[in-house]
N, C-alpha and C positions, 0 to 999 in steps of 0.2 A: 475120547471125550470130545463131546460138540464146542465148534469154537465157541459159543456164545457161554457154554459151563466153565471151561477154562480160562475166558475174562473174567468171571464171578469170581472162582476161586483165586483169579489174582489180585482181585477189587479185596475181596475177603483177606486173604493175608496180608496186604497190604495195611489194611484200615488195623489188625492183628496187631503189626509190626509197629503201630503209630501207637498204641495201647502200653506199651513198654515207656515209664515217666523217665527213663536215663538216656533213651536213644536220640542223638542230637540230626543226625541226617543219614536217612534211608536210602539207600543206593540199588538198585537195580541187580548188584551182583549179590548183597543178601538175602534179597527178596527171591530172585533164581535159587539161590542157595535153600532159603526154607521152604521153598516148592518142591526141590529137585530138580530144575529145570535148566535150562543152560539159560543166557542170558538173549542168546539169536531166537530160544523159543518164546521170550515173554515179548520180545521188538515183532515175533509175528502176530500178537495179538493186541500189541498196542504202538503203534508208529514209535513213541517216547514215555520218557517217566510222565513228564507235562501230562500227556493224556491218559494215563492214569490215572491223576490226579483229579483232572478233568469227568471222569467217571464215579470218583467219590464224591464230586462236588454235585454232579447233577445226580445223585442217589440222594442224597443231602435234600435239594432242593426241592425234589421231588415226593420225598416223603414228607419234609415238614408241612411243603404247600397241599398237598394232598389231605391233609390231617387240621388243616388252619385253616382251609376254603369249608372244612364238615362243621368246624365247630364256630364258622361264622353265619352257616345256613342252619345249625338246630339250634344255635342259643340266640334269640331275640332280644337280649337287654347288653349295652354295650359293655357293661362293669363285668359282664359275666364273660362276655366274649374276650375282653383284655386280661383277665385271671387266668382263663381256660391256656391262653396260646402263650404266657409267660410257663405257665405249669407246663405246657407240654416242651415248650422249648427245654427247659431245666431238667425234665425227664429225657428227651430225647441225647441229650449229652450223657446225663448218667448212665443209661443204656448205652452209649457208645462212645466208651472215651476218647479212644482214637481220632471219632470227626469230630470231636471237641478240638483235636489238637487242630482240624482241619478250617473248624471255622473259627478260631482264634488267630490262623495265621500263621503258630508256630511251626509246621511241619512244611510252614511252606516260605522258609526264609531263605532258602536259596535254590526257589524255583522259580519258573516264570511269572513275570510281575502280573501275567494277562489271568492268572489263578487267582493273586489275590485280589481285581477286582471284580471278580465274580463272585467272591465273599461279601465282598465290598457293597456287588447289586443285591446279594439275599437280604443280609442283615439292613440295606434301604427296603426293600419292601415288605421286611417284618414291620420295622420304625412305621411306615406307612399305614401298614393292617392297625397295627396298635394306635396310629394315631384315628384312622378312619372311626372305629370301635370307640373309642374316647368322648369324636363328636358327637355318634349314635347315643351316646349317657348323655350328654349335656340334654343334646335335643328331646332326651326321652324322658329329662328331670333327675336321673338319678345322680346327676352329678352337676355344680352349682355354675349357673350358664357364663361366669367370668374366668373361667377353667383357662388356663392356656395347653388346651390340648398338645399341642408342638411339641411343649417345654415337658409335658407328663410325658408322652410317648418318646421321647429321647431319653429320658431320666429311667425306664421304665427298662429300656434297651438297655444301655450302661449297665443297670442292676444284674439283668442278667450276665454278658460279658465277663461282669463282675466276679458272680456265681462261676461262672465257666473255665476263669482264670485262676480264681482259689482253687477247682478241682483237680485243674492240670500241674499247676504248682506244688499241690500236697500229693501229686505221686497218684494222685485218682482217687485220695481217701477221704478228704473232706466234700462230701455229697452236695450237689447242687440241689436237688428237693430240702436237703435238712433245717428243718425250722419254716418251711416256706409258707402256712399257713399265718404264722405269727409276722413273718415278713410281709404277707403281704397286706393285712393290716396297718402298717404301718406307710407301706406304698402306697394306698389307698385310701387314707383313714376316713374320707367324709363318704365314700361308697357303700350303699344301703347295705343291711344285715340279710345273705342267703334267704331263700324264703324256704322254708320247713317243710 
């Protein structure tokens, strides 16, 4: 197997092993274990656990911003742009529980502090997207020009978090999308009506 398949596949079970709601801290020797691998083979592919970590977090990063830079270039109106990247956020979790536990923080309480502000930086430059996207309404009228975008785009972030932290907490059963339509009307409420 090529090195660069054999980091995936430990990025893979890794993120796996974060998906189980009872497991409190991941160790290196079960991770070799549900590979088969010894623990000298997984330290040739990754200096430490830290950078493992380090590898879920820039997959992370990289697909939401990958996914959040498309739907701030095809959607033109900002109410549509701040809906689009709450939904995808909330989907992207429920597709992957495991880096739910990653950008929550939990699976990284007793790893290096320099991981969780790299959580730290994503979820600031979502807060930012979604606050950007905010002002693009005001200015574009769809949302009424005494707005305290800041104060929305923060409250907007929390909700998710929110969403993110119910999931992990019920074991991955209570869904981050569930109800999210009706939510988000209520997040929203003076944001125009879809156009048909």
């Amino acid at each position: 197997m090529k090195s660069g398949e054999r980091r995936n596949e430990i990025l893979q079970a890794l993120a796996a092993m974060l998906e189980q709601p009872r497991v409190e801290k991941t160790t290196t020797a079960s991770l070799a274990q549900r590979l088969g691998l010894s623990e000298a083979a997984l330290y040739r592919h990754f200096a430490s656990k830290a950078q493992m970590f380090e590898g879920l977090i820039g997959f992370i990063e990289e697909t939401l911003f990958t996914r959040i830079n498309r739907i701030l270039s095809e959607r033109l109106r900002g109410v549509e742009q701040a809906e689009s990247t709450l939904a995808l956020l909330l989907a992207f979790a429920e597709k992957n529980p495991g880096m739910t536990r990653v950008l929550l923080g939990d699976a990284l309480i007793h790893e290096n502090e320099r991981l969780q502000a790299r959580i730290n930086q994503i979820l600031d430059r979502v807060e930012a997207t979604l606050r950007q996207s905010l002002r693009l309404a005001v200015s574009g009228g769809e949302l009424t020009s005494d707005l305290n975008t800041s104060a929305l785009a923060n409250a907007l972030l929390c909700y998710v978090l929110g969403r993110w932290q119910q999931f992990a907490k019920s074991g991955f059963q209570r869904l981050p999308l569930s109800g999210w339509e009706q939510q988000w009307a209520l997040l929203c409420p003076h944001a125009p009506p879809r156009p048909s």
